[in-house]
N, CA, C and O atoms as a GROMACS GRO file, in nm:
protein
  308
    1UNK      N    1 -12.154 -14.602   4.979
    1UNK     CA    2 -12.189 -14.682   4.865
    1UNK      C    3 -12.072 -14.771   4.824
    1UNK      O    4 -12.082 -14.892   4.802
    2UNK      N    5 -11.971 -14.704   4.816
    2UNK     CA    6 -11.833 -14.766   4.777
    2UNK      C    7 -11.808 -14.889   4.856
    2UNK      O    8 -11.807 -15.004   4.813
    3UNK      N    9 -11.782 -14.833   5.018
    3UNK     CA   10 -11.778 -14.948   5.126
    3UNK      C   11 -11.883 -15.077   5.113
    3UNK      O   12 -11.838 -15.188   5.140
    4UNK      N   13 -12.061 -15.060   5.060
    4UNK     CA   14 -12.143 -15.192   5.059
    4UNK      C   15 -12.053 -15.228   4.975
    4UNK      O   16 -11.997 -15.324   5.028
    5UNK      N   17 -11.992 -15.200   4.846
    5UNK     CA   18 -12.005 -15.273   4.748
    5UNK      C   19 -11.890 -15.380   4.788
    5UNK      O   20 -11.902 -15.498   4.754
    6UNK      N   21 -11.768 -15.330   4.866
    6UNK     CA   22 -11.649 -15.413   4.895
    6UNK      C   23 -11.694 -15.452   5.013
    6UNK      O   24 -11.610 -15.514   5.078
    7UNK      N   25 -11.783 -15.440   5.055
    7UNK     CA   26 -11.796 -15.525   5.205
    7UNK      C   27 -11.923 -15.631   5.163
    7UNK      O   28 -11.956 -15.720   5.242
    8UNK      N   29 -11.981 -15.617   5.053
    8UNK     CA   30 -12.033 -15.780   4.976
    8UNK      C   31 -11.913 -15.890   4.909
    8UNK      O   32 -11.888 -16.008   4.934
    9UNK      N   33 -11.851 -15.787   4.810
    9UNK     CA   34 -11.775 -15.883   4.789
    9UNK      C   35 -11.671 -15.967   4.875
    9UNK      O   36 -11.610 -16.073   4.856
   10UNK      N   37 -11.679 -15.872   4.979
   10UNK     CA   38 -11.561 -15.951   5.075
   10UNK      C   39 -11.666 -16.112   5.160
   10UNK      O   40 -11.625 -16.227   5.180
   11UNK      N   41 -11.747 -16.075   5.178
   11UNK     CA   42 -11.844 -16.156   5.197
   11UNK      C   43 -11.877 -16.233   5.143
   11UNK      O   44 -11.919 -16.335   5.198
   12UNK      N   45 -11.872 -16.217   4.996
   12UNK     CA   46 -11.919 -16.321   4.896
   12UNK      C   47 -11.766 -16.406   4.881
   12UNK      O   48 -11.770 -16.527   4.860
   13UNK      N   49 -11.628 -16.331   4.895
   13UNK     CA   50 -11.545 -16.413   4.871
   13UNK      C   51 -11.546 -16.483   4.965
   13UNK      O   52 -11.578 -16.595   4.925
   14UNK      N   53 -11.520 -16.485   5.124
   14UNK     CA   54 -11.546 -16.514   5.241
   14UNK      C   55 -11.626 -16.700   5.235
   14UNK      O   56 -11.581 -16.813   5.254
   15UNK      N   57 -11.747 -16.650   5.201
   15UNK     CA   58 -11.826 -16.762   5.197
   15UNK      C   59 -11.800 -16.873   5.092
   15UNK      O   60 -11.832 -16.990   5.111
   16UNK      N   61 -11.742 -16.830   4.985
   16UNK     CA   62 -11.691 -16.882   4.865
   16UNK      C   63 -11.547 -16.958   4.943
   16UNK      O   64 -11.541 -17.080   4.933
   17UNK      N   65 -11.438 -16.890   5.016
   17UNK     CA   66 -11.336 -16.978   5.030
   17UNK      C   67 -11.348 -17.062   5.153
   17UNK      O   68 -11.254 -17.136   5.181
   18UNK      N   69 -11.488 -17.058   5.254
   18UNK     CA   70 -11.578 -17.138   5.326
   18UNK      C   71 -11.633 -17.262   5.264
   18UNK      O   72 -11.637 -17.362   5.335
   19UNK      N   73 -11.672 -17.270   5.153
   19UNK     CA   74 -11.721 -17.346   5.087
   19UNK      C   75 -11.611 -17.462   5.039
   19UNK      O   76 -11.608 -17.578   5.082
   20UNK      N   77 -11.479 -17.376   4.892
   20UNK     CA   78 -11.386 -17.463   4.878
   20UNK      C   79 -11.370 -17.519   5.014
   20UNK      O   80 -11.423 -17.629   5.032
   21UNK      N   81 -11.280 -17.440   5.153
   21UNK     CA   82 -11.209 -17.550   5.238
   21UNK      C   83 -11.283 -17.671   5.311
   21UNK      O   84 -11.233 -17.774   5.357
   22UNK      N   85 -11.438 -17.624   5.308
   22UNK     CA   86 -11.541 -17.767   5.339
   22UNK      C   87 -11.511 -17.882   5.253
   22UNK      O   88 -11.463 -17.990   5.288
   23UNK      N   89 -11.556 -17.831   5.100
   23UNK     CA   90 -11.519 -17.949   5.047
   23UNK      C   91 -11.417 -18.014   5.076
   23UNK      O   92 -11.418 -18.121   5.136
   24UNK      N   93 -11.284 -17.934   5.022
   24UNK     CA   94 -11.159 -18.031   5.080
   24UNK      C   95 -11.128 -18.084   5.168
   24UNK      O   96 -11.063 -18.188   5.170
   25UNK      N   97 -11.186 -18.000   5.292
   25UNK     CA   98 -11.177 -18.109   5.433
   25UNK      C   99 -11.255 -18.221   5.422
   25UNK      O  100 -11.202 -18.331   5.440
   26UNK      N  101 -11.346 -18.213   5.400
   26UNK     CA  102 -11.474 -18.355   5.325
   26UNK      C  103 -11.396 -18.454   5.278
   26UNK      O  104 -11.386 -18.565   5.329
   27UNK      N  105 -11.321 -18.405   5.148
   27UNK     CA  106 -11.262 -18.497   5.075
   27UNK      C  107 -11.117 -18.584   5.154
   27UNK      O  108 -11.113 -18.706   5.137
   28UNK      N  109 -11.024 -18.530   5.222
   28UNK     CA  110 -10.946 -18.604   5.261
   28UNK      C  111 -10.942 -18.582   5.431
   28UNK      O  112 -10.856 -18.540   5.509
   29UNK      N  113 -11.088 -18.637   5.447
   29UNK     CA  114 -11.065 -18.642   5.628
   29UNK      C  115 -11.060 -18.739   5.663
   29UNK      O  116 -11.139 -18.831   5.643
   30UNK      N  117 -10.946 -18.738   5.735
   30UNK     CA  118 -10.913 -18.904   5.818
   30UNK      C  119 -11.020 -18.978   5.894
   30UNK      O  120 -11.010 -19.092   5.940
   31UNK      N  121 -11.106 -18.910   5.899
   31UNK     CA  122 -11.220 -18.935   6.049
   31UNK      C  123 -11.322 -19.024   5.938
   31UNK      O  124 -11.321 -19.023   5.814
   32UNK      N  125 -11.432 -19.120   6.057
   32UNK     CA  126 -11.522 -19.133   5.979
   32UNK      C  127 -11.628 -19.118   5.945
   32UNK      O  128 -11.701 -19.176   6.026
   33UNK      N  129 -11.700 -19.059   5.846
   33UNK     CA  130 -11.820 -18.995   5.809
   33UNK      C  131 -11.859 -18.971   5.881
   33UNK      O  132 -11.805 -18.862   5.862
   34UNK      N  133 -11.922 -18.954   5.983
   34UNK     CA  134 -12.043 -18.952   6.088
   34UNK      C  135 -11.966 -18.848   6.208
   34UNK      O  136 -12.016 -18.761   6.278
   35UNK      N  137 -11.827 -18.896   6.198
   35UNK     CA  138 -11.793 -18.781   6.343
   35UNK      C  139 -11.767 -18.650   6.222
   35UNK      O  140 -11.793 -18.532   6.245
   36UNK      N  141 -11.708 -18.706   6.088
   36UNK     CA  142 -11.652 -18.547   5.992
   36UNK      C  143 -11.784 -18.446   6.012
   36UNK      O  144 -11.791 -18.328   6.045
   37UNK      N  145 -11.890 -18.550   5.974
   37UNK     CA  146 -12.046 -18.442   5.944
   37UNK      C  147 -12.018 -18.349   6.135
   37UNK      O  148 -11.993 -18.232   6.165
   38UNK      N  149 -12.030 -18.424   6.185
   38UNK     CA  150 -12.083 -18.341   6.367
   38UNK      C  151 -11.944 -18.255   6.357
   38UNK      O  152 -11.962 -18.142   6.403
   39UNK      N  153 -11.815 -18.277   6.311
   39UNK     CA  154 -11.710 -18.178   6.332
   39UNK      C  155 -11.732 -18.056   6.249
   39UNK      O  156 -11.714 -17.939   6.284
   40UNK      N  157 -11.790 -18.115   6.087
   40UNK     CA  158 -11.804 -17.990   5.994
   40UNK      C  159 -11.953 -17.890   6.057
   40UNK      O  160 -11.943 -17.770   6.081
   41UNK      N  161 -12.093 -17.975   6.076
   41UNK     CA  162 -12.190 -17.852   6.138
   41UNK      C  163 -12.134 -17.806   6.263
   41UNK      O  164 -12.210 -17.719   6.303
   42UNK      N  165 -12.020 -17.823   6.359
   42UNK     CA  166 -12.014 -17.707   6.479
   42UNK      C  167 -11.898 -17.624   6.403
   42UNK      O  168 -11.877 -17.517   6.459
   43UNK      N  169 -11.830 -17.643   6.304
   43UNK     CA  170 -11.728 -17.590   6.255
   43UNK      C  171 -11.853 -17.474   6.181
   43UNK      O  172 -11.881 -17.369   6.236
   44UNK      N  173 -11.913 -17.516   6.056
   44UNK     CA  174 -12.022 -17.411   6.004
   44UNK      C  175 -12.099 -17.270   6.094
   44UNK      O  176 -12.103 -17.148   6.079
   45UNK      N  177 -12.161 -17.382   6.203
   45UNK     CA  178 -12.231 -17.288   6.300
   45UNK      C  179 -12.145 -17.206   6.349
   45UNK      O  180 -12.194 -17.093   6.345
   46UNK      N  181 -12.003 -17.205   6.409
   46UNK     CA  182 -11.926 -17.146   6.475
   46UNK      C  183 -11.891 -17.012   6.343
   46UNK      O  184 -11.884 -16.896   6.385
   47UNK      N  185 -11.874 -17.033   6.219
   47UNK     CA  186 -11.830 -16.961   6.129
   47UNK      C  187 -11.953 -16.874   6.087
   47UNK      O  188 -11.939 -16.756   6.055
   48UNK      N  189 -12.100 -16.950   6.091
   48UNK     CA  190 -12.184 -16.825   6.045
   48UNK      C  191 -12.229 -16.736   6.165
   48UNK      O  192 -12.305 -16.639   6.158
   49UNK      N  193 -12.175 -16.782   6.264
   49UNK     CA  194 -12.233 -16.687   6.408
   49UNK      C  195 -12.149 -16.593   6.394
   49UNK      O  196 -12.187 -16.477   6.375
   50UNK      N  197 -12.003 -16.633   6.400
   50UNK     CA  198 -11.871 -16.508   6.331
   50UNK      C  199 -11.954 -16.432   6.265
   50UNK      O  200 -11.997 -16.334   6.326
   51UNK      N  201 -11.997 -16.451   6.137
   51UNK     CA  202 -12.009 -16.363   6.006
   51UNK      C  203 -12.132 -16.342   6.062
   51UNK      O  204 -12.174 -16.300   5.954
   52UNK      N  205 -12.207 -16.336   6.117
   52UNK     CA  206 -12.342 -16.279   6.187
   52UNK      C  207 -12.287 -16.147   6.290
   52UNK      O  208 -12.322 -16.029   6.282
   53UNK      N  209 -12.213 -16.193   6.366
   53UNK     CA  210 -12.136 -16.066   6.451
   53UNK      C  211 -12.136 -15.995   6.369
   53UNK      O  212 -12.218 -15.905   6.351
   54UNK      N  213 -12.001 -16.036   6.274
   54UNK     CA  214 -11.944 -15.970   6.194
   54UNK      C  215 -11.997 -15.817   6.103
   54UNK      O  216 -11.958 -15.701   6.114
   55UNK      N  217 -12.117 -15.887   6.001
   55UNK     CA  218 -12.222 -15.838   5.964
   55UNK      C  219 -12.283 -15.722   6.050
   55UNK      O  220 -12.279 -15.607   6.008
   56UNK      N  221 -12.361 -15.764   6.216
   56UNK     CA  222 -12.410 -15.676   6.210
   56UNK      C  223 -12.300 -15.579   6.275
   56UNK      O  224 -12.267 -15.482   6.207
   57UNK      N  225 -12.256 -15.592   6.365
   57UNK     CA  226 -12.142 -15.473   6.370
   57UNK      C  227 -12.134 -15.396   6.295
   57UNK      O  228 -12.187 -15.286   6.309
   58UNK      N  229 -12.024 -15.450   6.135
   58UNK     CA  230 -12.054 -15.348   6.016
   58UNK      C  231 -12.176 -15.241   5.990
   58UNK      O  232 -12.163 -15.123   5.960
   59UNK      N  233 -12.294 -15.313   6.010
   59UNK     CA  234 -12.418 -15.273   5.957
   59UNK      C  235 -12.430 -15.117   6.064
   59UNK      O  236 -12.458 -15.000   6.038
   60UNK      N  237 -12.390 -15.200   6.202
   60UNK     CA  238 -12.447 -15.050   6.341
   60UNK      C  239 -12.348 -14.952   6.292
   60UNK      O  240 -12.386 -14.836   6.281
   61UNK      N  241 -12.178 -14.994   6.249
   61UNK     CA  242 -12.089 -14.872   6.243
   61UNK      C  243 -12.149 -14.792   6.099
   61UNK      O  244 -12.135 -14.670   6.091
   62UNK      N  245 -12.205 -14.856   6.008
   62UNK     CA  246 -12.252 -14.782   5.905
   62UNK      C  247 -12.384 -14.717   5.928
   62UNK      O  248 -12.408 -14.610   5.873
   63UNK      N  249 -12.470 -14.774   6.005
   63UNK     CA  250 -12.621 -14.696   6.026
   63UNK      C  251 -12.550 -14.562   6.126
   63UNK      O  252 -12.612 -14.456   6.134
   64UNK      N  253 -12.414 -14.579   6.201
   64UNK     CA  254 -12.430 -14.458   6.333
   64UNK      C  255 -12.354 -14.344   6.252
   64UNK      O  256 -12.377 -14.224   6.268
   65UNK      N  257 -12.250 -14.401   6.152
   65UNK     CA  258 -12.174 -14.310   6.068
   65UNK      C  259 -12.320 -14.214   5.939
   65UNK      O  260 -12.312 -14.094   5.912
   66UNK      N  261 -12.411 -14.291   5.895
   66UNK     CA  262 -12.493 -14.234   5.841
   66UNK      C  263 -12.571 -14.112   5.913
   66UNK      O  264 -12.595 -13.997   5.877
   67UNK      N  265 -12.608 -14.206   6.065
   67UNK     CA  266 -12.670 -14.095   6.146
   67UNK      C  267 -12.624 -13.945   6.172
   67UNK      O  268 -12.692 -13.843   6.164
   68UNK      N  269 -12.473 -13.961   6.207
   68UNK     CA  270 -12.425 -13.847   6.207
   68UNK      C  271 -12.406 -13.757   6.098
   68UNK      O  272 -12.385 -13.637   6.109
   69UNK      N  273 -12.415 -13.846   5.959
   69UNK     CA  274 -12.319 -13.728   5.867
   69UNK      C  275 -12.491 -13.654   5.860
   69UNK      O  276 -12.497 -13.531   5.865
   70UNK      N  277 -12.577 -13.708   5.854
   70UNK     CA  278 -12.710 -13.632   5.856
   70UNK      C  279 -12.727 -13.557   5.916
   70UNK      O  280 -12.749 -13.450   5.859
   71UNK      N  281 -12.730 -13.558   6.060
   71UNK     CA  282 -12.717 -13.461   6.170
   71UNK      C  283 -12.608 -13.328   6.132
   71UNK      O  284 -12.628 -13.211   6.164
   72UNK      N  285 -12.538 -13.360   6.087
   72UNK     CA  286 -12.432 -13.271   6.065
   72UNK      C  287 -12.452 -13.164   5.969
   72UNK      O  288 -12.361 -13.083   5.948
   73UNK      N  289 -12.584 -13.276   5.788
   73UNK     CA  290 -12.606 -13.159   5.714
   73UNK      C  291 -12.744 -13.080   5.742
   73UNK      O  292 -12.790 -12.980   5.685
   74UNK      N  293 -12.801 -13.169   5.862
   74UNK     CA  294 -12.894 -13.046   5.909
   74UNK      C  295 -12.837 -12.945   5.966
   74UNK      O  296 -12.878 -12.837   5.924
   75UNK      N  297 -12.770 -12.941   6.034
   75UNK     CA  298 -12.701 -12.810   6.126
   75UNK      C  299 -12.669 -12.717   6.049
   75UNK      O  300 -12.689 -12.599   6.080
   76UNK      N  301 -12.601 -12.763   5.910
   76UNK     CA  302 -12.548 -12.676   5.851
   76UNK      C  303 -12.676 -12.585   5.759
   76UNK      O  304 -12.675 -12.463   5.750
   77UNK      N  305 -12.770 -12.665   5.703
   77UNK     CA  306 -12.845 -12.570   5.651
   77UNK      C  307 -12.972 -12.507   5.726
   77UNK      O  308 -13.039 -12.419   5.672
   0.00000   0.00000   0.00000
């Protein structure tokens, strides 16, 4: 329970300091409009496929850690 709660917020900060450095790259990019947009969506896509790994990984090490501690309090009773 403890772990969702810091592994949202890390996520929520994550996407949050994703967001600021877009803008700012937006705002002072040397390039012009049209190549910034095609540099920023493979830059995006490349970052939410990360946090897609990312995600589910987390998700399997927490569903296999659940699996077991269950297994474990069946045995015992």
């Amino acid at each position: 329970m403890i772990m969702a709660k810091s592994t949202s917020k890390l996520l929520i900060a994550t996407v949050l300091g994703l967001a600021a450095g877009i803008g700012i790259g937006i705002l002072i990019a040397p390039a012009k409009g049209s190549k910034t947009r095609q540099r920023l969506r493979k830059k995006v896509i490349q970052v939410a496929e990360s946090l897609e790994e990312g995600f589910f990984e987390k998700f399997k090490e927490n569903s296999e850690t659940d699996i077991r501690e269950d297994q474990s309090n069946e045995t015992k009773t």
